[in-house]
Every structure is written in C-alpha cells, then in structure tokens.
PDB file of N, CA, C and O in Angstrom, chain B, residues numbered from 101:
ATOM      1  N   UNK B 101      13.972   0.100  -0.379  1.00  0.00           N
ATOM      2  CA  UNK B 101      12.606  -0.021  -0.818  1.00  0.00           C
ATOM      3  C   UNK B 101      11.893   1.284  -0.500  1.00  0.00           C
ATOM      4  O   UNK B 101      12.079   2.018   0.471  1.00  0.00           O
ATOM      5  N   UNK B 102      10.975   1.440  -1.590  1.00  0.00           N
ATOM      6  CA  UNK B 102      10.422   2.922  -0.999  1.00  0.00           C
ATOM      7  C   UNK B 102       9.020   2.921  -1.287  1.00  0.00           C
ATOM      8  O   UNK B 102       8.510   1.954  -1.853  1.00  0.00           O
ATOM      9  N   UNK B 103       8.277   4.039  -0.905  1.00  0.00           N
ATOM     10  CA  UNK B 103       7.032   3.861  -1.279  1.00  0.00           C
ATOM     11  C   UNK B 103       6.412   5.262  -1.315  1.00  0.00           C
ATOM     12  O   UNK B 103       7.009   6.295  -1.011  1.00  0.00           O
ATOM     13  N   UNK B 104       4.974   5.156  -1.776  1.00  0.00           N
ATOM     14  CA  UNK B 104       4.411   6.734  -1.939  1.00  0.00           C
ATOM     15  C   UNK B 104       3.100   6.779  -0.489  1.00  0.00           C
ATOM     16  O   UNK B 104       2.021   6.264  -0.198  1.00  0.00           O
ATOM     17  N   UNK B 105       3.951   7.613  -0.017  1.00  0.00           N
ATOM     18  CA  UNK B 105       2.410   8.201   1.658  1.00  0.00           C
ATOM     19  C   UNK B 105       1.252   9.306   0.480  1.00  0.00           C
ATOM     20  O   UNK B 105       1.349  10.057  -0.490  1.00  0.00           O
ATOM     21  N   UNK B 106       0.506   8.890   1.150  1.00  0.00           N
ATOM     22  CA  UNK B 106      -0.932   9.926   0.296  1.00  0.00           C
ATOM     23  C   UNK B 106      -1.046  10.398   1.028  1.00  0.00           C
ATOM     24  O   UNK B 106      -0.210   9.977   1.828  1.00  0.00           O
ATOM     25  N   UNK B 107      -1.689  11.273   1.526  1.00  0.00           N
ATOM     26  CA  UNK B 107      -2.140  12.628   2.248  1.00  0.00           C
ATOM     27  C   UNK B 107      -3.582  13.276   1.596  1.00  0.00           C
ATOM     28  O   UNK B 107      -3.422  13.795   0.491  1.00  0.00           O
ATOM     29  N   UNK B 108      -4.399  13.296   1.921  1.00  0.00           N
ATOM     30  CA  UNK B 108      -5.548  14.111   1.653  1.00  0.00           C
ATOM     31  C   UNK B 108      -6.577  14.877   2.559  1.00  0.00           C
ATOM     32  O   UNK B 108      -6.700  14.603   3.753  1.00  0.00           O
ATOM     33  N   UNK B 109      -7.210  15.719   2.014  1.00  0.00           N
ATOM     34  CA  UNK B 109      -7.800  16.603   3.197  1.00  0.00           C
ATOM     35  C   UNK B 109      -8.602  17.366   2.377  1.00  0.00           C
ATOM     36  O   UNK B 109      -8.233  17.451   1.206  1.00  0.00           O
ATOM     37  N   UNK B 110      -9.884  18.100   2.792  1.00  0.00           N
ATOM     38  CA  UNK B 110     -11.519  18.325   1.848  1.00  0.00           C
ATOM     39  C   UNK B 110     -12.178  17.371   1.925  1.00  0.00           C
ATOM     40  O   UNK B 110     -12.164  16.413   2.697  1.00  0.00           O
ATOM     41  N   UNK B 111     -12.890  17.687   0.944  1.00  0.00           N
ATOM     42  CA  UNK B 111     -14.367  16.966   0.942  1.00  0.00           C
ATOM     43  C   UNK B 111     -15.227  16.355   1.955  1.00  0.00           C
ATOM     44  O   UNK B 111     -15.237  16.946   3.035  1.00  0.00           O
ATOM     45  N   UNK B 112     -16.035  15.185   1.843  1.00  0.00           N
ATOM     46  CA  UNK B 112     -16.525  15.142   3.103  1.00  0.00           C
ATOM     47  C   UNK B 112     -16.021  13.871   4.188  1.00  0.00           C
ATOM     48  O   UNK B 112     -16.691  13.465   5.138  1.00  0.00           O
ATOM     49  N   UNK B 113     -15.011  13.496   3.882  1.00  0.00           N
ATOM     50  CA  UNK B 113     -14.233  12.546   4.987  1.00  0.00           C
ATOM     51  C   UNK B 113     -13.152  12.951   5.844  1.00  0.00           C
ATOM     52  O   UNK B 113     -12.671  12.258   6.740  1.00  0.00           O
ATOM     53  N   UNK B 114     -12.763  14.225   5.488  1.00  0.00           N
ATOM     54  CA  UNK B 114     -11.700  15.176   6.303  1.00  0.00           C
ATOM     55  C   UNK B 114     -10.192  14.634   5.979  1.00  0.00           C
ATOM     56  O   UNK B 114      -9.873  14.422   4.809  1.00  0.00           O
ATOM     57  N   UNK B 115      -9.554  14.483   6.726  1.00  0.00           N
ATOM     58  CA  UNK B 115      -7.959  14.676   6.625  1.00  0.00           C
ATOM     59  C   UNK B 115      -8.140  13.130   6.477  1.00  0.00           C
ATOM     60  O   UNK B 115      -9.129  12.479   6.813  1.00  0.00           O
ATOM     61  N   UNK B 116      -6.794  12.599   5.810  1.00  0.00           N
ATOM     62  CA  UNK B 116      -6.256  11.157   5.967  1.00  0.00           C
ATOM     63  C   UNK B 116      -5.289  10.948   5.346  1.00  0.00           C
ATOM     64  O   UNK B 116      -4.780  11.612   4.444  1.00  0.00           O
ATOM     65  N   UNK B 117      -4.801   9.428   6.083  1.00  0.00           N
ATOM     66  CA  UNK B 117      -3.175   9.425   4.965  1.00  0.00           C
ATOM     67  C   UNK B 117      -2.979   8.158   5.466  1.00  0.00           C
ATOM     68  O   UNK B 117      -3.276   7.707   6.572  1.00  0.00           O
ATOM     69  N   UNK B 118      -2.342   7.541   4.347  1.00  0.00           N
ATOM     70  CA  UNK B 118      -2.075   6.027   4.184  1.00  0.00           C
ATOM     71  C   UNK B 118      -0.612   5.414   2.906  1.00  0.00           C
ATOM     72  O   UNK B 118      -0.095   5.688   1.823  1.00  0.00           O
ATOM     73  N   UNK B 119      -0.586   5.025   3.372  1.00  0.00           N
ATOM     74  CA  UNK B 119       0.444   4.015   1.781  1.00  0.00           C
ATOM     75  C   UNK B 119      -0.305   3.907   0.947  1.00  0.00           C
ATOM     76  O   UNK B 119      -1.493   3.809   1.252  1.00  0.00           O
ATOM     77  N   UNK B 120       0.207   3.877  -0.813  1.00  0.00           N
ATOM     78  CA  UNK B 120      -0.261   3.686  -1.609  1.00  0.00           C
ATOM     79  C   UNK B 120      -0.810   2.189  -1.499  1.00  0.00           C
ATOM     80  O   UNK B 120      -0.275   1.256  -0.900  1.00  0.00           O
ATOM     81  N   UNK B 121      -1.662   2.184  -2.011  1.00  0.00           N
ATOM     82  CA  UNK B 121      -1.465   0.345  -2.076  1.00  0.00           C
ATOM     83  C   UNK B 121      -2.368  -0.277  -3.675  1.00  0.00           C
ATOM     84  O   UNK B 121      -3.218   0.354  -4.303  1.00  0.00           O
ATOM     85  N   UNK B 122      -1.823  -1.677  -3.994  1.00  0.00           N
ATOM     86  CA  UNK B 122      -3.182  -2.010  -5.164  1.00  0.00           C
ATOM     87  C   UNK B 122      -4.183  -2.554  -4.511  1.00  0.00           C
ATOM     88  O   UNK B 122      -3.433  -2.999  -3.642  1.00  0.00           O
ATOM     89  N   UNK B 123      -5.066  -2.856  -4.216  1.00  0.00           N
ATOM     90  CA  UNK B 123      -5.993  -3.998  -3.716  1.00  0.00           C
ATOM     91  C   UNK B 123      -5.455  -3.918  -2.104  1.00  0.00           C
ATOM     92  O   UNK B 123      -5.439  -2.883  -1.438  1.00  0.00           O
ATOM     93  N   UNK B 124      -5.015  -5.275  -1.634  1.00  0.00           N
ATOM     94  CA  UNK B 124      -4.537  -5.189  -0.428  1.00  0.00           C
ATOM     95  C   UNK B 124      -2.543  -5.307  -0.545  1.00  0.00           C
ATOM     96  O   UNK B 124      -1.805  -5.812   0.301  1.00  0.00           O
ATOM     97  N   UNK B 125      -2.298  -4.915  -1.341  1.00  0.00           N
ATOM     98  CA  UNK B 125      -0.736  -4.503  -1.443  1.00  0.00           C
ATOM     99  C   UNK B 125      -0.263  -3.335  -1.347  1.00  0.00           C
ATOM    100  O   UNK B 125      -0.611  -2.396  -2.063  1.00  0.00           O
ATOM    101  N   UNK B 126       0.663  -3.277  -0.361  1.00  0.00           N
ATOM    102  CA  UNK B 126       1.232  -1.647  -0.874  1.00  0.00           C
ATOM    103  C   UNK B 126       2.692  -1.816  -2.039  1.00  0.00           C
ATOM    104  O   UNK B 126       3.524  -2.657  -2.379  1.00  0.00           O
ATOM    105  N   UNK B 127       2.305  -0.429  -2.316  1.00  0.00           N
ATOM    106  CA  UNK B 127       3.050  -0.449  -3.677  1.00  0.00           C
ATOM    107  C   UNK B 127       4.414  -0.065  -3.094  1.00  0.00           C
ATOM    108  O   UNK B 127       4.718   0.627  -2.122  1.00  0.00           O
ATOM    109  N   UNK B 128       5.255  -0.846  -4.149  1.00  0.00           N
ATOM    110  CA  UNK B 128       6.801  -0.118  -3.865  1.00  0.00           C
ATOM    111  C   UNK B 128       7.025  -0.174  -4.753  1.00  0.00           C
ATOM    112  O   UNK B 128       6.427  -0.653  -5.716  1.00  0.00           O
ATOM    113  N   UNK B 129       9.142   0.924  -4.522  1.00  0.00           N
ATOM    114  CA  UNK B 129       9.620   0.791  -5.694  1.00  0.00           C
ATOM    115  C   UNK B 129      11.199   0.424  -5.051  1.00  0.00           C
ATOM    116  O   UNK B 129      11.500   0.609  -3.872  1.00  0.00           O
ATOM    117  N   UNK B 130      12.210  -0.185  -6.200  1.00  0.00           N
ATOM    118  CA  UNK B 130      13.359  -0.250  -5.770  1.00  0.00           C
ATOM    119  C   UNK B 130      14.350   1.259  -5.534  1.00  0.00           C
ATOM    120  O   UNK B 130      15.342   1.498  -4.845  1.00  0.00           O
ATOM    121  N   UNK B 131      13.606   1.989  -6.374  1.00  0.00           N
ATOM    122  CA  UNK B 131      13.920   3.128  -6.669  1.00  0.00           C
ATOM    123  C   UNK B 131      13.821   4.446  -6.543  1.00  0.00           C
ATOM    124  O   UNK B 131      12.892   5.006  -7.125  1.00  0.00           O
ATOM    125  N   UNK B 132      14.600   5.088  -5.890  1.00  0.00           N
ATOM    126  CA  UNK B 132      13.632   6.374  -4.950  1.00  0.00           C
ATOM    127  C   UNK B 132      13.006   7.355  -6.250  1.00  0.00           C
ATOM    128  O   UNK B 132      11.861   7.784  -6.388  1.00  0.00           O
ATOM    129  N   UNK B 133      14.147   7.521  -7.088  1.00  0.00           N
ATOM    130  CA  UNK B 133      13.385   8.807  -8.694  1.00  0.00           C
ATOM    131  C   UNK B 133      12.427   8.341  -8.849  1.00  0.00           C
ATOM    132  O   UNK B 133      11.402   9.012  -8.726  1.00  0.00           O
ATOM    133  N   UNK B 134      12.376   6.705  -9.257  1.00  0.00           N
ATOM    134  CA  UNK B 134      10.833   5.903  -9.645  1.00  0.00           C
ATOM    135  C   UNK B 134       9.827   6.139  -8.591  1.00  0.00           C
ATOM    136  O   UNK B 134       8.643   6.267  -8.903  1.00  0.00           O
ATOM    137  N   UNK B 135      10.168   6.196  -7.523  1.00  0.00           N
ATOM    138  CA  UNK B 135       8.692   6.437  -6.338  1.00  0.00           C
ATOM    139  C   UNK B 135       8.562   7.928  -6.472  1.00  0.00           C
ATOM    140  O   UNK B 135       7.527   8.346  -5.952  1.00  0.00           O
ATOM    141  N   UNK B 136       9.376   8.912  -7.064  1.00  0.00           N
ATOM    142  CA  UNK B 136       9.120  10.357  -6.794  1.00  0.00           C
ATOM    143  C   UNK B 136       8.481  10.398  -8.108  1.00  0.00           C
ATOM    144  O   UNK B 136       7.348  10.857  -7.964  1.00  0.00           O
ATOM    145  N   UNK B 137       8.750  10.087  -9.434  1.00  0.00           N
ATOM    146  CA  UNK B 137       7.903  10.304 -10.297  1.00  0.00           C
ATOM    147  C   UNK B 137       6.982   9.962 -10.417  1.00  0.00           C
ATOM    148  O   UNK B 137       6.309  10.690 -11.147  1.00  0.00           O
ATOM    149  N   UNK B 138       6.407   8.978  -9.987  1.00  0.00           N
ATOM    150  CA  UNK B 138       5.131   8.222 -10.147  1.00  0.00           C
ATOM    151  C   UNK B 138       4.200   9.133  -8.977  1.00  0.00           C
ATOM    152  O   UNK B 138       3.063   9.516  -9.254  1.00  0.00           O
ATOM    153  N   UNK B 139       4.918   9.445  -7.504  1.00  0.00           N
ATOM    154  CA  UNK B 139       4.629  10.284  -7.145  1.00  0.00           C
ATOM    155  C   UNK B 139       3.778  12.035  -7.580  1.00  0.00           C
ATOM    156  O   UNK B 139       2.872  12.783  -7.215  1.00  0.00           O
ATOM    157  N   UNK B 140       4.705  11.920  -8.433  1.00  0.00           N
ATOM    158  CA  UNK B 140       4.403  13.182  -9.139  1.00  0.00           C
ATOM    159  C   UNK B 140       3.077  13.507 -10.210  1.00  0.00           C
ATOM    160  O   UNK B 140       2.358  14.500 -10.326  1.00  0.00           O
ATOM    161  N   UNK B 141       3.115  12.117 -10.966  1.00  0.00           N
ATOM    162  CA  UNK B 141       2.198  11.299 -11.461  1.00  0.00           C
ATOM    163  C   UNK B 141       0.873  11.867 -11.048  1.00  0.00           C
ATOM    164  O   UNK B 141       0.309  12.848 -11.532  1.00  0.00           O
ATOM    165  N   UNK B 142       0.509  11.163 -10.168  1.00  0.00           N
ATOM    166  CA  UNK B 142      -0.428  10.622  -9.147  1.00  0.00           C
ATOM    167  C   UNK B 142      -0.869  12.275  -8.451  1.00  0.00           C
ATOM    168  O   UNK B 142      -2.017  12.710  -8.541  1.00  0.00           O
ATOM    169  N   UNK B 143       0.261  13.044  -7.773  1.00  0.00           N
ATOM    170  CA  UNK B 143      -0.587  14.566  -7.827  1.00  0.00           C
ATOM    171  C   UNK B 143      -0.976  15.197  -8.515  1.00  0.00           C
ATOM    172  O   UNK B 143      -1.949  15.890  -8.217  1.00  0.00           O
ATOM    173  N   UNK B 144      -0.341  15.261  -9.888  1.00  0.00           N
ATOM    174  CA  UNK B 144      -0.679  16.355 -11.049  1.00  0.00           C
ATOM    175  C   UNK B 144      -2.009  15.805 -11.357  1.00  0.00           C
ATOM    176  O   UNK B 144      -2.942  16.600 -11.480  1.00  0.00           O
ATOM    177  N   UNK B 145      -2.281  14.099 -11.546  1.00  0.00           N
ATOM    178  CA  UNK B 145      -3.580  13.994 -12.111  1.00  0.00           C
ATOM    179  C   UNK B 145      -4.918  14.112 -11.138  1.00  0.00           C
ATOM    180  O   UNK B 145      -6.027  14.279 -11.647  1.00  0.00           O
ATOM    181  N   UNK B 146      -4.764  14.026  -9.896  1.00  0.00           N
ATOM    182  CA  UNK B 146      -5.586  14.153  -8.871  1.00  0.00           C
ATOM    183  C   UNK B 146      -5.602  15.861  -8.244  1.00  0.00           C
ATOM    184  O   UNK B 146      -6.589  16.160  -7.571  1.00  0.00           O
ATOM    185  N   UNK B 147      -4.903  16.564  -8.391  1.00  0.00           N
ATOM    186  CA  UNK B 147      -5.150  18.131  -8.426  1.00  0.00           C
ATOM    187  C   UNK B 147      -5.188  18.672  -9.574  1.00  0.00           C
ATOM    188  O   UNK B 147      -5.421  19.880  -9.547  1.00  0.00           O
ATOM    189  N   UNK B 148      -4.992  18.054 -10.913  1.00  0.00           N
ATOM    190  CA  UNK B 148      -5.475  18.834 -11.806  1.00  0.00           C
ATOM    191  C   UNK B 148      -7.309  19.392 -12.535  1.00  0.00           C
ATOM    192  O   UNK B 148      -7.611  20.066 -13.520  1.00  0.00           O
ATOM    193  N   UNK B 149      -8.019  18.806 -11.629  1.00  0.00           N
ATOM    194  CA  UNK B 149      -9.111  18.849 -11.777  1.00  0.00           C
ATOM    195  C   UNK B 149      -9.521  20.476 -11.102  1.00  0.00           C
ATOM    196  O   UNK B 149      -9.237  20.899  -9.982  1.00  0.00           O
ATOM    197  N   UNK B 150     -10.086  21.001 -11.931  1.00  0.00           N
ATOM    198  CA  UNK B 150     -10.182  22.297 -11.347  1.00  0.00           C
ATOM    199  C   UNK B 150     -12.025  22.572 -10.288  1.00  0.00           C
ATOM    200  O   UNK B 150     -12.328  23.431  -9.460  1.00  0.00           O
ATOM    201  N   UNK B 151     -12.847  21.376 -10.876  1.00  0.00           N
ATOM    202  CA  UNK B 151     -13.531  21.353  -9.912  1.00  0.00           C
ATOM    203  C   UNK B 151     -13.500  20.060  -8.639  1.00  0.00           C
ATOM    204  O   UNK B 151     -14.601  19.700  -8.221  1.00  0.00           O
ATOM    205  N   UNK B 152     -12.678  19.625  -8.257  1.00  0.00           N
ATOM    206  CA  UNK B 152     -12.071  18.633  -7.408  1.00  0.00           C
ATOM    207  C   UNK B 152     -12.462  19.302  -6.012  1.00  0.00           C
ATOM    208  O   UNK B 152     -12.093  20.453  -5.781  1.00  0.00           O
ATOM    209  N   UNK B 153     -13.186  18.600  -5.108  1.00  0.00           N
ATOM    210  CA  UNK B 153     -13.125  19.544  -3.440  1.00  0.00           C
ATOM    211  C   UNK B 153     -12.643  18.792  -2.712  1.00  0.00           C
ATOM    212  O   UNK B 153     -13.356  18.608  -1.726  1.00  0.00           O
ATOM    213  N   UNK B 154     -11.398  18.031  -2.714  1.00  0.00           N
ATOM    214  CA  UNK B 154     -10.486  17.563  -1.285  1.00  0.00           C
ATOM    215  C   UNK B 154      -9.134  18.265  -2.698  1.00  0.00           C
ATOM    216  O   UNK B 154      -9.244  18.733  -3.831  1.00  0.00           O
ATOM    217  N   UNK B 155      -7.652  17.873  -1.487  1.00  0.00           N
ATOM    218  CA  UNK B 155      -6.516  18.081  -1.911  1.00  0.00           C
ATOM    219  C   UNK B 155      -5.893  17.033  -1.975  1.00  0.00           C
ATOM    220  O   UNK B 155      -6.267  16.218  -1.131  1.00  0.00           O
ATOM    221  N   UNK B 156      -4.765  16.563  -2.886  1.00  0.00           N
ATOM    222  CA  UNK B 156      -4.328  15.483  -2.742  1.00  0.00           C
ATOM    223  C   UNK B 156      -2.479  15.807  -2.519  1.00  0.00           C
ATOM    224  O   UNK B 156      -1.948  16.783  -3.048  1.00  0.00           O
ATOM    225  N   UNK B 157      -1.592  14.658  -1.539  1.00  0.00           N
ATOM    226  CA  UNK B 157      -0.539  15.122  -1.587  1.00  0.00           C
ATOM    227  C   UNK B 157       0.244  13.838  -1.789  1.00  0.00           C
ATOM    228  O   UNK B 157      -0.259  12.891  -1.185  1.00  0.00           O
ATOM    229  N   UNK B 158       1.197  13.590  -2.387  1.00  0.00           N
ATOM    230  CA  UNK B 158       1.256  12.545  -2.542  1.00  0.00           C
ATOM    231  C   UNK B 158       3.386  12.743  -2.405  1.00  0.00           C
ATOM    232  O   UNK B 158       4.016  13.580  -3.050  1.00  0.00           O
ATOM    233  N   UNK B 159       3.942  11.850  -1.538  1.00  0.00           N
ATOM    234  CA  UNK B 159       5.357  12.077  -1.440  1.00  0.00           C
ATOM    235  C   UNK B 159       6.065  10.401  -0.972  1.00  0.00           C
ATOM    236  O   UNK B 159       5.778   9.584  -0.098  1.00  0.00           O
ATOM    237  N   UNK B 160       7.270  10.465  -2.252  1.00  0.00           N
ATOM    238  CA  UNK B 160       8.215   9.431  -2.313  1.00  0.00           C
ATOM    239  C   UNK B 160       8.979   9.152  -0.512  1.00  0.00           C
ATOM    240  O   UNK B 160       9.560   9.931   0.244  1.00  0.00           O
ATOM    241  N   UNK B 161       8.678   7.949  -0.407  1.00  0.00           N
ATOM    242  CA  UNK B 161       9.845   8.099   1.313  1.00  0.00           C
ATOM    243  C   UNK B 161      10.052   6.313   1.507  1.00  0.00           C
ATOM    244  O   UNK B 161       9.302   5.370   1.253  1.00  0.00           O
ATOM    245  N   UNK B 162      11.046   6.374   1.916  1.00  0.00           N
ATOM    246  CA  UNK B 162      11.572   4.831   2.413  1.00  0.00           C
ATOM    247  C   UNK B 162      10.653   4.651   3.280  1.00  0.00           C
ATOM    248  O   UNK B 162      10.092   5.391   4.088  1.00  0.00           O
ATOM    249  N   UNK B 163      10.519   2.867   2.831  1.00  0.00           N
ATOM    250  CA  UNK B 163       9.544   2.182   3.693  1.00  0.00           C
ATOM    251  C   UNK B 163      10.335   1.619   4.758  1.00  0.00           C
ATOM    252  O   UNK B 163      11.369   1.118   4.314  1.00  0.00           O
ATOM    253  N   UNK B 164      10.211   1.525   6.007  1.00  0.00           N
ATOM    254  CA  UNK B 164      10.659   1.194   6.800  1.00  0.00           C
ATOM    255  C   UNK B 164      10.657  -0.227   7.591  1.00  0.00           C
ATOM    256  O   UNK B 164      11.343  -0.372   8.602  1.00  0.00           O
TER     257      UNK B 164
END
C-alpha cells in the first residue's frame, strides 16, 4: 500500500507536511507508479502557477 507525503513551505503558515487525504481519508494506492504519477500530478499543477508564494512537494512512499 502506498501513499503520497505533501510537503509545503512559504506563504503565511510556514513549513508542513502530512498524508494526502480526501475529507478525513488518506489516500492510497495499490501501486507504487500509480502513487508516483498522481504524485507527479499534484506537483506540476500546484507549482505551476507562476504567481503561487508557498512550494509544494509532493512524493510516492509506502504506508507503513
């Protein structure tokens, strides 16, 4: 089982990092490519904003 850690840091709440989650679920996948792409997903559209002021990092890893 795997899942996506967020990572962010800027703006005005400072550093943080958590599991993806929907609502009160965290998201998984059976599949590690599937958690890295969606992964991938999820940074390109959240740093592609060129006036955006936090960073976003977003990485596939077994849930433990």
């Amino acid at each position: 089982m795997f899942g996506i850690w967020c990572e962010v840091w800027g703006g005005r709440l400072g550093t943080r990092a958590s599991w993806l989650c929907l609502g009160d679920e965290q998201v998984t996948f059976d599949d590690l490519g599937e958690a890295e792409r969606a992964a991938a997903n999820l940074q390109a559209a959240r740093n592609g904003n060129p006036h955006r002021v936090a960073t976003f990092r977003y990485t596939a890893m077994r849930v433990s």
